[in-house]
N, C-alpha and C positions, 0 to 999 in steps of 0.2 A: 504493500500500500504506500501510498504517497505521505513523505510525511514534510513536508513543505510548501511553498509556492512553485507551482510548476514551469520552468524555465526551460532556455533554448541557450548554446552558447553564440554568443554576439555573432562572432565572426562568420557565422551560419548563414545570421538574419541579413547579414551586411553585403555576405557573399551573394544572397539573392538578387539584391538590390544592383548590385554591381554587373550582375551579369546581364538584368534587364537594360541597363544602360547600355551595354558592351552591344545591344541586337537591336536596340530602339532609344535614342536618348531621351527622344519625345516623349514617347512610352513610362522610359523611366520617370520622368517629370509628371505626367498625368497619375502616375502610380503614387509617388510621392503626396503629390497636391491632394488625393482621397483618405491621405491615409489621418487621422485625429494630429494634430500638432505636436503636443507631448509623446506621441508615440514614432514619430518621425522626427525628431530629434534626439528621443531615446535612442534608437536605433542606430542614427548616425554618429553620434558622441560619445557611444559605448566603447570602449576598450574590446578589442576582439578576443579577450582571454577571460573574459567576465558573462555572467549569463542575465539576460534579460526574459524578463515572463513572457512564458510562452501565447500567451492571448496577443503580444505583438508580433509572433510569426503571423498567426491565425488571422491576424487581420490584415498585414501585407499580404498572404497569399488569397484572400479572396478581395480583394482590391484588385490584383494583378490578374487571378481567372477572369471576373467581370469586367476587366479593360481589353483582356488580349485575348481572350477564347483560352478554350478548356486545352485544345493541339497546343498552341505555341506557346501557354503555359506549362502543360505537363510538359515540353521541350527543355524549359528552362531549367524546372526541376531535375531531370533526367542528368541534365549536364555537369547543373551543379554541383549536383554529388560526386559526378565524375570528376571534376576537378579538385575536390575535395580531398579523393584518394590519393591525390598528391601532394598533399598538405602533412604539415610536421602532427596536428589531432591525430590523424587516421596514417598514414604511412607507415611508421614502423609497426602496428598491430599489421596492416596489412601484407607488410613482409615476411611477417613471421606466420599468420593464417597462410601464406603462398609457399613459404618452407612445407608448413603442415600438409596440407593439402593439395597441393598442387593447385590444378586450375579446375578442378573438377568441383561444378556449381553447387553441387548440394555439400560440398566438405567449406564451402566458401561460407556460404549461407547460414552453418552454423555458431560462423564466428561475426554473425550481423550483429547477435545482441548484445555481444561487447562494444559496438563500435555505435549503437543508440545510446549505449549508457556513458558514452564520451560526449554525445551529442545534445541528451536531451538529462535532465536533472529531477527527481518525483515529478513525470510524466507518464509512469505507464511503465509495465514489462513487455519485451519482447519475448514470445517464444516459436520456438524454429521446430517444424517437421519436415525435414527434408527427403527423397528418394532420390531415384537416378530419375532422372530427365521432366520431377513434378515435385513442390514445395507445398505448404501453408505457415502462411507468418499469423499467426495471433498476437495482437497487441491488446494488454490487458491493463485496468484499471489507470486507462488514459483518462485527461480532464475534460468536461461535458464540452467546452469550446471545440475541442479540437473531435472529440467521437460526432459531435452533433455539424460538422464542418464538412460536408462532401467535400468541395472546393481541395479542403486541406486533407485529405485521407483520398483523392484521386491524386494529387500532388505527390503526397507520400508514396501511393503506388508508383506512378512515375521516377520517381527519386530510387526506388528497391530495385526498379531494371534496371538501372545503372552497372548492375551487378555483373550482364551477361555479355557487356564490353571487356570486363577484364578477365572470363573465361572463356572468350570468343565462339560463343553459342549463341545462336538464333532464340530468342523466347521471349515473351507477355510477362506482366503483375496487374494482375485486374482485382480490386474491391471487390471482394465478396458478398462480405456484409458488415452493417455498423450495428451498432443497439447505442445504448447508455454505457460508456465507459470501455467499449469492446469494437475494436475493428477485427476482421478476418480477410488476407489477401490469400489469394491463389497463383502460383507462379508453375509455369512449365516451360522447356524449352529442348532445344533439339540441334545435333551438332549442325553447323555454317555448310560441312563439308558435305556431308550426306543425307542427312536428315531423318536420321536415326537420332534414338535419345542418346544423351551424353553419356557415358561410361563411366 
């Protein structure tokens, strides 16, 4: 259970902003200009090593769906993450998950819920059921903003395929289901090369 105010770490919330800029600067300024004052200079004035409440991702990201469509936002997200994996946060867990497991998606996938709990602070557990070439991610006792957020949990799905760039497999994360405090994703994928499940 949560036993705090539910946070995001900065450099997360900041990284999104940045990249909507990097694809539309206009964009980024309309996204901006939506978002409550206090919370858009929260964001911006934050130290990227510090965590800010997560009800300001929740509200950049459904500012930025409602301005840019659902495609060129889940775009954003997808990427984000991906540059992410290259960041000093996530990097060396993910060096050492690519010792362990290779590249093989579902040995990756187990080592998601370490790399939420770098990202996200009493927000919710992840937990991983992985197989060969099909997943489900359950995230549990998330906060009502963000379970009750399509916008931000189709986002999120977006952001989990990021996953299957760095084991070079073809596959989806599609929403399953939300409730109160509970999302469910569904991931499958299949190798680039053949199109057989990944091994």
């Amino acid at each position: 259970m949560r036993g705090g105010v539910p946070r995001i770490l900065a450099s997360f919330v900041q990284d999104t902003l940045a990249s909507i800029d990097a694809i539309d600067p206009e964009l980024g300024r309309r996204v901006r200009a939506a978002l409550k004052p206090r919370v858009r200079d929260e964001i911006e004035n934050a130290w990227g090593a510090t965590w800010l409440p997560i009800s300001h991702d929740v509200e950049l990201t459904e500012r930025f769906f409602a301005l840019a469509g659902e495609e060129q936002a889940c775009d954003v997200m997808r990427n984000n993450l991906s540059a992410t994996f290259e960041k000093p946060i996530l990097r060396p867990m993910l060096d050492g998950a690519l010792r362990l497991f290779g590249t093989r998606t579902e040995g990756l996938l187990r080592w998601a819920p370490r790399a939420w709990s770098l990202i996200f602070r009493d927000a919710g557990e992840m937990h991983v059921e992985a197989r060969e070439g099909e997943a489900s991610i359950l995230l549990r006792g998330l906060p009502l903003e963000v379970s009750e957020s399509r916008p931000y949990l189709l986002g999120t799905a977006a952001a989990l395929s990021a996953l299957f760039g760095l084991t070079q497999v073809t596959g989806s994360c599609r929403l399953a289901s939300q409730d109160a405090g509970e999302a469910r994703f569904e991931l499958c994928w299949t190798s680039a090369g053949d199109g057989m499940p990944v091994a």
